[in-house]
SEROLUM-378956 format. One record per residue: residue number from 1; x, y, z of N, C-alpha, C, O, CB in turn. Coordinates in steps of 0.02 Angstrom, whole numbers. Last residue first. Glycine has a CB too. Layout:
% residues N
{site NUM; {X; Y; Z}; {X; Y; Z}; {X; Y; Z}; {X; Y; Z}; {X; Y; Z}}
...
***
This chain:
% residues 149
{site 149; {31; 989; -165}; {-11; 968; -86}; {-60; 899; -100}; {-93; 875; -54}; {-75; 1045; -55}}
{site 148; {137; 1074; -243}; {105; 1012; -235}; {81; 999; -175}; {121; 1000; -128}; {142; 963; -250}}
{site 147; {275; 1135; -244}; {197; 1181; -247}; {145; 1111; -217}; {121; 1116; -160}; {168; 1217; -355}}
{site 146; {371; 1029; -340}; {371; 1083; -280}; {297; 1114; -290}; {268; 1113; -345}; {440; 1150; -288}}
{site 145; {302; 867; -360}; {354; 922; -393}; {338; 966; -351}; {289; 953; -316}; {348; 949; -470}}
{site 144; {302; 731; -357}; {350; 768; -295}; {345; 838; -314}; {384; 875; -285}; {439; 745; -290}}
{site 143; {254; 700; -444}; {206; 663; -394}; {237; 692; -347}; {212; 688; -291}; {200; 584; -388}}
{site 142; {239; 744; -614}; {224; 769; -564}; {234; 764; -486}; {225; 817; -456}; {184; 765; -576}}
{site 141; {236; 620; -678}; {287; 661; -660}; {300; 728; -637}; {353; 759; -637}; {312; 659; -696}}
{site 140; {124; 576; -642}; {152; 538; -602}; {230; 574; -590}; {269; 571; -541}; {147; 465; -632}}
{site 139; {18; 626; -720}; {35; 649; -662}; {75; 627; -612}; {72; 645; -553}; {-6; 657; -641}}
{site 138; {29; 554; -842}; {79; 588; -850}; {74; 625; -757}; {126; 648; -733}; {68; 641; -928}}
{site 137; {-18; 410; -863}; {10; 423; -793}; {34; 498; -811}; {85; 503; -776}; {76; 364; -764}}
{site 136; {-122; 295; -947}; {-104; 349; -927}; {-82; 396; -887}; {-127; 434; -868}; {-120; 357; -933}}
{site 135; {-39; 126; -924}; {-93; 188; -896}; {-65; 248; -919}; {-5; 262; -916}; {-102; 196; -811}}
{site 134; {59; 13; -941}; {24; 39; -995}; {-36; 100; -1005}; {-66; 119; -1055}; {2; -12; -1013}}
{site 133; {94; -62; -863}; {33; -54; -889}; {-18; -26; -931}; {-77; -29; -948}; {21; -50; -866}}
{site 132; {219; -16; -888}; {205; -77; -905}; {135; -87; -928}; {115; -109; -982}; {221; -117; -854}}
{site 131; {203; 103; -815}; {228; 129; -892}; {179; 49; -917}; {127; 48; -949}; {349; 137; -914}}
{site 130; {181; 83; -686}; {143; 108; -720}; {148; 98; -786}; {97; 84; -818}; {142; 159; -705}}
{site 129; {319; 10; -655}; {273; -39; -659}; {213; 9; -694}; {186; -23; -739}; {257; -77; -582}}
{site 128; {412; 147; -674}; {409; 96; -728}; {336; 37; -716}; {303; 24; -766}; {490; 51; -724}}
{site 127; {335; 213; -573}; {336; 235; -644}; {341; 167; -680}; {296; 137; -708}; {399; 288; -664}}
{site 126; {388; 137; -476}; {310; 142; -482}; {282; 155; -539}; {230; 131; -562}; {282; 187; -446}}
{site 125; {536; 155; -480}; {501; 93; -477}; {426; 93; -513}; {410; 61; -563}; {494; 75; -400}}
{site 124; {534; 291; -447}; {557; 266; -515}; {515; 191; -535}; {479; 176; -583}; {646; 255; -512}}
{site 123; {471; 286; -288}; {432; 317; -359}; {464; 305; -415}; {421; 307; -459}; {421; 393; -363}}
{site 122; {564; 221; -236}; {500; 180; -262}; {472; 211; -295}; {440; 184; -340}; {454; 156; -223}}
{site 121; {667; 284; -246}; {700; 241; -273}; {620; 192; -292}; {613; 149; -335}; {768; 211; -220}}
{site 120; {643; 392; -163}; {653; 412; -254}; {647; 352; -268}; {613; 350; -319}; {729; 447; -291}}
{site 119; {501; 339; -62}; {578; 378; -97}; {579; 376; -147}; {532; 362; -184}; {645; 357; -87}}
{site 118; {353; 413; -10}; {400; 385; -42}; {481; 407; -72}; {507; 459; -93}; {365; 371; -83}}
{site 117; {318; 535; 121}; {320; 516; 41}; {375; 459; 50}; {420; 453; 92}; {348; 588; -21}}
{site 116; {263; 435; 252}; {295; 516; 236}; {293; 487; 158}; {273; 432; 140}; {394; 547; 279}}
{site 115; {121; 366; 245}; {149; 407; 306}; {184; 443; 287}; {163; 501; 292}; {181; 380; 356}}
{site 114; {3; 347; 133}; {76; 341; 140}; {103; 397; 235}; {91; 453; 259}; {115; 385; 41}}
{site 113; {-146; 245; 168}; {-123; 327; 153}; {-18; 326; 155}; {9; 288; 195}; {-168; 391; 244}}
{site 112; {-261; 144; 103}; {-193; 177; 138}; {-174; 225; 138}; {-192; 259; 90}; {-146; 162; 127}}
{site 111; {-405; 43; 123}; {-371; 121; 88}; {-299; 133; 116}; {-300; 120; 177}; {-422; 201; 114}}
{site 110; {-421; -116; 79}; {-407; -76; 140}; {-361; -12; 110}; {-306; -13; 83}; {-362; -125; 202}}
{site 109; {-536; -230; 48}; {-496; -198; 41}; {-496; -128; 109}; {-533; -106; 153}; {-505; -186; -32}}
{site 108; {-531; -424; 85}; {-560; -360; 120}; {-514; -313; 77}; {-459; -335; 63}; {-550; -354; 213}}
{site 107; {-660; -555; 4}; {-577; -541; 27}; {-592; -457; 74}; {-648; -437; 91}; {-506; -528; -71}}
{site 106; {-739; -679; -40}; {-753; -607; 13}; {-672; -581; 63}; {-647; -587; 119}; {-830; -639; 87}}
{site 105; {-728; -793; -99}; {-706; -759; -33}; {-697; -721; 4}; {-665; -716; 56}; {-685; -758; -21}}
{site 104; {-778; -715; -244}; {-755; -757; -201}; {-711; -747; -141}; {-667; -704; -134}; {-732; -793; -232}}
{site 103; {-866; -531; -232}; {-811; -583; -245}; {-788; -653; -204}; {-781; -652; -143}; {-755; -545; -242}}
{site 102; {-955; -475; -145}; {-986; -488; -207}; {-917; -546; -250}; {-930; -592; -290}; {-1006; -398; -251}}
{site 101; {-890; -423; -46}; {-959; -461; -23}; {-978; -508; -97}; {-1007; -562; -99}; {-1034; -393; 0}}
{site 100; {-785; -363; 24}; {-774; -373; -56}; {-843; -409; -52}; {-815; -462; -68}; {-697; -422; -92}}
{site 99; {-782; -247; 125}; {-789; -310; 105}; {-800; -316; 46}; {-826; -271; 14}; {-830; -341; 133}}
{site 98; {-661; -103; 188}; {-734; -131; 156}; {-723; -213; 151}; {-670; -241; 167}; {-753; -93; 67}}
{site 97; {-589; 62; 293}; {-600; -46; 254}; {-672; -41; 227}; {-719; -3; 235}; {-603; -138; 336}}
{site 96; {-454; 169; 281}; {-522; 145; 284}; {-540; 65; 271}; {-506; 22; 243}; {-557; 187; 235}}
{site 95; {-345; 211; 316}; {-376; 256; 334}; {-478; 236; 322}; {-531; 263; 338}; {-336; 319; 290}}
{site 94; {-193; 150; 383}; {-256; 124; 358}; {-298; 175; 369}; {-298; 196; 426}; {-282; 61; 388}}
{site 93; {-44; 204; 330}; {-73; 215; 368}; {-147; 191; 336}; {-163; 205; 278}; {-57; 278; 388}}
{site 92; {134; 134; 287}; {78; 149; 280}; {43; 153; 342}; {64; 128; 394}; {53; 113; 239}}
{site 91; {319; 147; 243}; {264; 154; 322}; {202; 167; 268}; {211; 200; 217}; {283; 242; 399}}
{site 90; {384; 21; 125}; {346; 96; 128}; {291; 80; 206}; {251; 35; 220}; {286; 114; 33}}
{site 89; {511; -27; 48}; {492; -29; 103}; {446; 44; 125}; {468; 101; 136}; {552; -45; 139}}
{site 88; {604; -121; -62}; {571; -69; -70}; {520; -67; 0}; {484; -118; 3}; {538; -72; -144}}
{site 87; {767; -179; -72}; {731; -193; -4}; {646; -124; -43}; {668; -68; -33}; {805; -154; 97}}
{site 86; {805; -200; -254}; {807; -197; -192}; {762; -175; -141}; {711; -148; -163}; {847; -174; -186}}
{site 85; {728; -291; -391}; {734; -229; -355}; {761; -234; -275}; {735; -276; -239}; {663; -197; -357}}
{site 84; {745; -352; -510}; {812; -355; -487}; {802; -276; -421}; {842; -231; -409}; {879; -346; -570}}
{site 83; {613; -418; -548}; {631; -334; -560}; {700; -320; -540}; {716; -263; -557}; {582; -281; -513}}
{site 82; {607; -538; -500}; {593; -525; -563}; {621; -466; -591}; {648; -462; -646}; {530; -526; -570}}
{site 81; {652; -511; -346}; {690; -539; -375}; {672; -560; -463}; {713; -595; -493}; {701; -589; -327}}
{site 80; {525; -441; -308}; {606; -397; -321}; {660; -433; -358}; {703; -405; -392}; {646; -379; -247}}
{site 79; {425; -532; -340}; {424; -474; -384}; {493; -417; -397}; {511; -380; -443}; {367; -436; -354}}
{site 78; {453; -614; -247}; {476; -640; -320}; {483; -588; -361}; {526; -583; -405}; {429; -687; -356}}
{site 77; {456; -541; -117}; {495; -577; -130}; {513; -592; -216}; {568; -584; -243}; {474; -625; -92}}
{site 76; {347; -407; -146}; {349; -454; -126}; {429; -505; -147}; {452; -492; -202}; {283; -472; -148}}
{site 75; {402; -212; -72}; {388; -278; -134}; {397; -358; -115}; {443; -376; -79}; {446; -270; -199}}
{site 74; {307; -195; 62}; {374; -208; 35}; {348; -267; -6}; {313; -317; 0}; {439; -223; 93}}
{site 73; {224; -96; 179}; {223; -127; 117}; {301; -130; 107}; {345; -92; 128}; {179; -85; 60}}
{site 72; {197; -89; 371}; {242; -77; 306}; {222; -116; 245}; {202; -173; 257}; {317; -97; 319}}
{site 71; {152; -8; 512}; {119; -66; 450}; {141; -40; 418}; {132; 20; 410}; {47; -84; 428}}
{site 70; {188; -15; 678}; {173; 10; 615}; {169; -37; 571}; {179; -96; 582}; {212; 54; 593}}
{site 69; {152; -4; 864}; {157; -31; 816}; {150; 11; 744}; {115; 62; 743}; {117; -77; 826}}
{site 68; {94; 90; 966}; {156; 57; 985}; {177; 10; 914}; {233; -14; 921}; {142; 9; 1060}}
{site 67; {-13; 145; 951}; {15; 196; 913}; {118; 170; 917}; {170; 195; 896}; {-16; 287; 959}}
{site 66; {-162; 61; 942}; {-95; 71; 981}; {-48; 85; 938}; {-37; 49; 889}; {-71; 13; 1021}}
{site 65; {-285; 91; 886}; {-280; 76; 942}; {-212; 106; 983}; {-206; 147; 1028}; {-289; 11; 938}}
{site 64; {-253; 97; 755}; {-296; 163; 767}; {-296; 170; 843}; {-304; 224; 871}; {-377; 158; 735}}
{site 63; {-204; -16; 721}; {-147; 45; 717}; {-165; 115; 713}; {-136; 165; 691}; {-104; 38; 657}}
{site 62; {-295; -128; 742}; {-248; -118; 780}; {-191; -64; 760}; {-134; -70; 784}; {-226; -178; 790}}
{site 61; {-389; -90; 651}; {-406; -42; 707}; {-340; -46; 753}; {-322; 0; 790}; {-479; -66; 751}}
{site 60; {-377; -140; 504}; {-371; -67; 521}; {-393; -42; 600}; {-412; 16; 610}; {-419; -29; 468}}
{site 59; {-293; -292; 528}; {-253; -228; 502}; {-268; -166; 486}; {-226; -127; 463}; {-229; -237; 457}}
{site 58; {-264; -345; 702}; {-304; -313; 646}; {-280; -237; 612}; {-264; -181; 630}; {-376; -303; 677}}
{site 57; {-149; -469; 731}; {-166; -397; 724}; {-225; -361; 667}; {-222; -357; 606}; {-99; -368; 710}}
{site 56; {-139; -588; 732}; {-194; -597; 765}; {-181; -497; 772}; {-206; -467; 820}; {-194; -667; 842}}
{site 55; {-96; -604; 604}; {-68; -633; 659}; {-91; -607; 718}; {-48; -606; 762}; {-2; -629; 658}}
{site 54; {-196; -514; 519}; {-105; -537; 518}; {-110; -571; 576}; {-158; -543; 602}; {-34; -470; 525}}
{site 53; {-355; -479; 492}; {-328; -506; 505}; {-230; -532; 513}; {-225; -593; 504}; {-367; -520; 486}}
{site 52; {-439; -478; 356}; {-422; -429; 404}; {-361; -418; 439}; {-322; -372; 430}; {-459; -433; 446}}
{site 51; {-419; -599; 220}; {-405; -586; 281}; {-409; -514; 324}; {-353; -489; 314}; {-350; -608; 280}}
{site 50; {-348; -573; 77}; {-402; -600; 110}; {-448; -623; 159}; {-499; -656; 150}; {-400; -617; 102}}
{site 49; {-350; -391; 32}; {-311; -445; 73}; {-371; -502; 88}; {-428; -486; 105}; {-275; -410; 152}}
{site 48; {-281; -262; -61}; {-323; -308; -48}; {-306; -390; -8}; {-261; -430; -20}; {-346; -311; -111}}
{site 47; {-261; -80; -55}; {-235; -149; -22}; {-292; -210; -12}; {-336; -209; 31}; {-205; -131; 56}}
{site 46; {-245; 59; -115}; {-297; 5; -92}; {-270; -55; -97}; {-257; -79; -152}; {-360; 3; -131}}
{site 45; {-152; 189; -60}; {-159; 146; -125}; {-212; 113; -79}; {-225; 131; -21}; {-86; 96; -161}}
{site 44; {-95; 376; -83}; {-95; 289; -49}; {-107; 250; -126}; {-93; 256; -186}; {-184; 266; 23}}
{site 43; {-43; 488; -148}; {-75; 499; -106}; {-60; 418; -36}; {-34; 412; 20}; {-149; 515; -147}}
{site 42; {-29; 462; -306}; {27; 505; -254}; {13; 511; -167}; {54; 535; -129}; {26; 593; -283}}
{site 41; {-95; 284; -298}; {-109; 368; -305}; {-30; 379; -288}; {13; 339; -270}; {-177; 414; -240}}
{site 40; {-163; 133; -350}; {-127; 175; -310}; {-109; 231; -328}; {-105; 234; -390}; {-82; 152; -292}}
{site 39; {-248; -36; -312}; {-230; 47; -361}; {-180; 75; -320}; {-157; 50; -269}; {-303; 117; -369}}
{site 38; {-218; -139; -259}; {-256; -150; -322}; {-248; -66; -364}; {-245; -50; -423}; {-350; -176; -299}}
{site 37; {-77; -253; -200}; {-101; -180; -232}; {-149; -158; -261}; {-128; -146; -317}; {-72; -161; -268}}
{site 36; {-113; -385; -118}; {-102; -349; -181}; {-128; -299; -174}; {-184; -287; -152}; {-122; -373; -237}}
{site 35; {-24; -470; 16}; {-102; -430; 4}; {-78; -411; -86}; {-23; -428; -107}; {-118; -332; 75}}
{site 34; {42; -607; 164}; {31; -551; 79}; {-26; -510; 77}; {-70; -510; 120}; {17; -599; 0}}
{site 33; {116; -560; 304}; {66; -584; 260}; {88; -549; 181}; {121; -503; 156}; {-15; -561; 292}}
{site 32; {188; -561; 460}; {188; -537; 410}; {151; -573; 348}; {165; -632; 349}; {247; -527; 404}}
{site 31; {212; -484; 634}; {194; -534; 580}; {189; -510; 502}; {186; -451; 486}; {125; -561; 599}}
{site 30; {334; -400; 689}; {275; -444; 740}; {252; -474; 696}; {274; -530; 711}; {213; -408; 783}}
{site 29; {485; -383; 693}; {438; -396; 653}; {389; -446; 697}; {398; -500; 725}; {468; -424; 587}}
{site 28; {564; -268; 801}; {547; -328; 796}; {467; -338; 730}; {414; -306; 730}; {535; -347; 882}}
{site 27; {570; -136; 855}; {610; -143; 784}; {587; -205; 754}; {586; -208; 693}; {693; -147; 790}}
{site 26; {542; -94; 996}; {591; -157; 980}; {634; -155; 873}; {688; -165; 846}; {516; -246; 995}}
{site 25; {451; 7; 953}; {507; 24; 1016}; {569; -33; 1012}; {629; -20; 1022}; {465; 16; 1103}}
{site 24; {377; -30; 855}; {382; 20; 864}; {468; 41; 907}; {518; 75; 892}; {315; 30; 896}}
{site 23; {346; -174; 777}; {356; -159; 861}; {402; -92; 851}; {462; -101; 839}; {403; -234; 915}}
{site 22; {254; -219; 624}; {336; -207; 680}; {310; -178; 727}; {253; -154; 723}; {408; -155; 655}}
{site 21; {200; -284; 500}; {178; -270; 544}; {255; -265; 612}; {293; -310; 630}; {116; -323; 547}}
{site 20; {202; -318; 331}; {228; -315; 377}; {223; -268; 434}; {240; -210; 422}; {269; -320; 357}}
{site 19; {150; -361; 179}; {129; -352; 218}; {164; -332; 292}; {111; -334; 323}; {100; -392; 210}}
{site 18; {223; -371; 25}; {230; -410; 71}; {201; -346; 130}; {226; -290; 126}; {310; -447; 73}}
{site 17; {127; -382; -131}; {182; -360; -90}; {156; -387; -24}; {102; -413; -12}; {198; -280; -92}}
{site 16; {89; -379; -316}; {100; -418; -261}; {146; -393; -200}; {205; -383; -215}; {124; -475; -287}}
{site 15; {-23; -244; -412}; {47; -274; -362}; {42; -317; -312}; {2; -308; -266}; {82; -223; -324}}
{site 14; {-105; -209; -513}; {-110; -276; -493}; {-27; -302; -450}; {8; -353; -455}; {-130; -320; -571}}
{site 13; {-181; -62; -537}; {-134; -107; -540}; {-141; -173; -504}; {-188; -182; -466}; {-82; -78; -520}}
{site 12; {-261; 87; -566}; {-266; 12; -560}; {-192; -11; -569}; {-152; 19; -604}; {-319; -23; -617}}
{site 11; {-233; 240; -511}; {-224; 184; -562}; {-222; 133; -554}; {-169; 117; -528}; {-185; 181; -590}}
{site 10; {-317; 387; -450}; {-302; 331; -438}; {-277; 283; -526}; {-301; 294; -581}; {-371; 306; -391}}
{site 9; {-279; 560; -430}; {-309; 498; -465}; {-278; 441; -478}; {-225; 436; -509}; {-329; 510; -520}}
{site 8; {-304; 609; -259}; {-263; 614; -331}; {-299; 575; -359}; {-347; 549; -330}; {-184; 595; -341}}
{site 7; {-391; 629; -144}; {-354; 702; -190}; {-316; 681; -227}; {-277; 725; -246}; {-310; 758; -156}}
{site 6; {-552; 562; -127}; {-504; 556; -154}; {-485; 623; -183}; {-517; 661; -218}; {-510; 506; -193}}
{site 5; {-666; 559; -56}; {-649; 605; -41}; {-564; 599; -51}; {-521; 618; -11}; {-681; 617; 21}}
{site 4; {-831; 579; -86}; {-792; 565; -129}; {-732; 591; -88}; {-737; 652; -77}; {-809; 592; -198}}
{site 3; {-974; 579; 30}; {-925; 618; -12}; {-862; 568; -28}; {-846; 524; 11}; {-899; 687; 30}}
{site 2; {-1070; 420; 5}; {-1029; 459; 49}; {-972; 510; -8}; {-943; 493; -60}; {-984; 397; 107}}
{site 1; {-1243; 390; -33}; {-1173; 381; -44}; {-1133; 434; -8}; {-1160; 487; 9}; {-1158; 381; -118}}
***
């Protein structure tokens, strides 16, 4: 087995969000898919998708390849309009993949890493979908606090 090489602690969740792939220099949305959240840290989260695959971008080598493109999470359509949330829009970075081998359809998960922190407006967000679930989160009010690495 491979070192462990998680620095916060992770919480299951079950988020629906929208996938989105852009042109660096244009601004232009090159494609866009679903995936769910399955956990997520101060750190990233694990992205499950059934597919590698967006529109013929792969979603962990084409942004190890060409540094001309980025990969955004944003709450999914129903979930902002359930939550009355506005645009929530986070740069991610793929830092690893696997196969789900043992689940129908062998879906893929994919580690993320956040590119700069989140804003205020998704860490309130995150809290409340945590609270829902009802996890033990108190490190969550923590997740900016000064000293923190």
């Amino acid at each position: 087995m491979g070192k462990e090489l998680r620095r916060s602690q992770r919480i299951e969740v079950g988020l629906s969000v929208r996938i989105i792939i852009r042109d660096n220099h244009s601004g232009l949305e090159l494609a866009e898919d679903m995936g769910l959240i399955s956990d997520i840290s101060r750190h990233g989260l694990r992205l499950t998708v059934p597919q590698a695959k967006i529109g013929g971008h792969h979603l962990f080598y084409s942004f190890h390849e060409d540094e001309g493109k980025s990969l955004y999470l944003a709450a999914s359509e129903e979930l902002a309009r359930e939550e009355g949330l506005p645009e929530l829009l986070q740069a991610v970075r793929p830092v690893w993949f696997d196969r789900l081998l043992t689940r129908p359809g062998k879906p893929f998960q994919l580690g993320m890493e956040y590119v700069q922190k989140p804003s205020r407006e998704v860490i309130e967000w995150l809290q409340k979908m945590v609270a829902q679930q009802q996890q033990p989160c108190r490190w969550w009010r923590r997740f900016f606090s000064k000293g923190e690495k």
